[in-house]
C-alpha positions as CSV (number, residue, x, y, z in Angstrom):
1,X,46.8,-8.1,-1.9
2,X,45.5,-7.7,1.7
3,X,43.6,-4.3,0.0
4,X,42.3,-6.2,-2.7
5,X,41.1,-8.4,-0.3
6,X,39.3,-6.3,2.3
7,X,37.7,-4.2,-0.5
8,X,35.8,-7.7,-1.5
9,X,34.7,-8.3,1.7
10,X,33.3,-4.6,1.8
11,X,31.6,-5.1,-1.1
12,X,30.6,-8.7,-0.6
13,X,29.4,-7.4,3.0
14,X,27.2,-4.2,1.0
15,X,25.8,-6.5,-1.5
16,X,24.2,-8.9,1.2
17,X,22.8,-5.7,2.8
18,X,21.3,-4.3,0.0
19,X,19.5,-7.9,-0.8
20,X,18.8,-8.2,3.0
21,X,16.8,-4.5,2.9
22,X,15.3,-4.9,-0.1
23,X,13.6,-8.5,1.0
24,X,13.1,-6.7,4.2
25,X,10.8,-3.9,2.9
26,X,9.2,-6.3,0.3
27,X,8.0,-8.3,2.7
28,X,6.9,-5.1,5.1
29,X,5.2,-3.0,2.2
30,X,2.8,-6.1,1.7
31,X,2.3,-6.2,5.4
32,X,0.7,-2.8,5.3
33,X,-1.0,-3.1,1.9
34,X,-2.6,-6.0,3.3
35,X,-4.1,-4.1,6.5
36,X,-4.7,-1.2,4.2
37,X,-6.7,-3.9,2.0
38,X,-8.8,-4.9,4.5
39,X,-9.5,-1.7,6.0
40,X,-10.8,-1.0,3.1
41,X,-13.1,-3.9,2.1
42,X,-14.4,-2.8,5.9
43,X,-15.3,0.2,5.5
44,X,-17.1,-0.7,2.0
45,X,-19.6,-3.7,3.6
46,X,-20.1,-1.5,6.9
47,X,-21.7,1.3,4.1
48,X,-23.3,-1.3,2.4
49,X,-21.7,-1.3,-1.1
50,X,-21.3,-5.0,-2.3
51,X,-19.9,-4.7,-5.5
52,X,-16.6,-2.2,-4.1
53,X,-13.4,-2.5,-4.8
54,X,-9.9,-0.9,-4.2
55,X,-6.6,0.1,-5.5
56,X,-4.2,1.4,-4.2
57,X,-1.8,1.6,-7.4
58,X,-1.1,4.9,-8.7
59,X,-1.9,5.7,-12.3
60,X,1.7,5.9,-12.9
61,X,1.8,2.6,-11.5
62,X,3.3,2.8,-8.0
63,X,1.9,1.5,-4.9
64,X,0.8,4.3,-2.7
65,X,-1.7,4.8,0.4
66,X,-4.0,7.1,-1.3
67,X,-7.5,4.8,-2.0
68,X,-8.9,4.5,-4.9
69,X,-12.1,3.2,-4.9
70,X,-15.0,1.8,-7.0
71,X,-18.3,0.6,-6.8
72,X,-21.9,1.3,-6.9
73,X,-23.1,4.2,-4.1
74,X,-24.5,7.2,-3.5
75,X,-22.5,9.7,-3.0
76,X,-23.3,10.1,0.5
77,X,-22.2,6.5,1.0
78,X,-19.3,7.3,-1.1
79,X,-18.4,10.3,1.8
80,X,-19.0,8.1,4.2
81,X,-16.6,5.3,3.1
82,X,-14.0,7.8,2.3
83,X,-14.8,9.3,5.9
84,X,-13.7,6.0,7.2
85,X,-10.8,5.5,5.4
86,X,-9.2,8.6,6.0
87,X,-9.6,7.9,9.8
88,X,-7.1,5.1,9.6
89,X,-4.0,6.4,10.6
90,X,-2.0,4.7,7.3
91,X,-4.1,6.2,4.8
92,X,-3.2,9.4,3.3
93,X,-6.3,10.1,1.2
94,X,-9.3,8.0,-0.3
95,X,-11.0,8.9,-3.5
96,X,-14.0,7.8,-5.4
97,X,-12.8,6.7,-9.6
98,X,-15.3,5.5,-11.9
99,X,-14.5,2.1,-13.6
């Protein structure tokens, strides 16, 4: 009985982790998509393009911190955005997708 008993607080104790981790990195991972956001939208109005936008969901659907951007510039402007991006120290690539 005493076992039995210890083994459901172990796994009472694991579950509560687990759920506690899980909220924990939620709540994190839209932390930094947020600051990834708006380092984005930055560097988009500091080059000037109006209509941009960004993604950062994977065509397989998974959050990542490669940009993926859209919008109407040259493609020096394009460079230069991407330029910027890549500068921050949470983005792992930028690249320009058509719409």
């Amino acid at each position: 009985m005493a076992v039995m008993h210890a083994a459901l607080k172990l796994l009472t104790g694991l579950a509560a982790t687990v759920v506690l981790a899980r909220g924990a990195g939620m709540y994190q991972g839209q932390t930094i998509m947020g600051r990834l956001g708006w380092a984005a939208r930055s560097a988009l109005a500091a080059e000037g393009v109006e209509d941009g936008s960004v993604a950062w969901r994977a065509p397989g659907g998974f959050h990542g911190r490669i940009a993926r951007l859209s919008g109407t510039a040259d493609a020096r402007t394009r460079a230069a955005v991407i330029a910027r991006l890549k500068r921050h120290p949470a983005v792992v690539d930028a690249i320009w997708v058509d719409r």
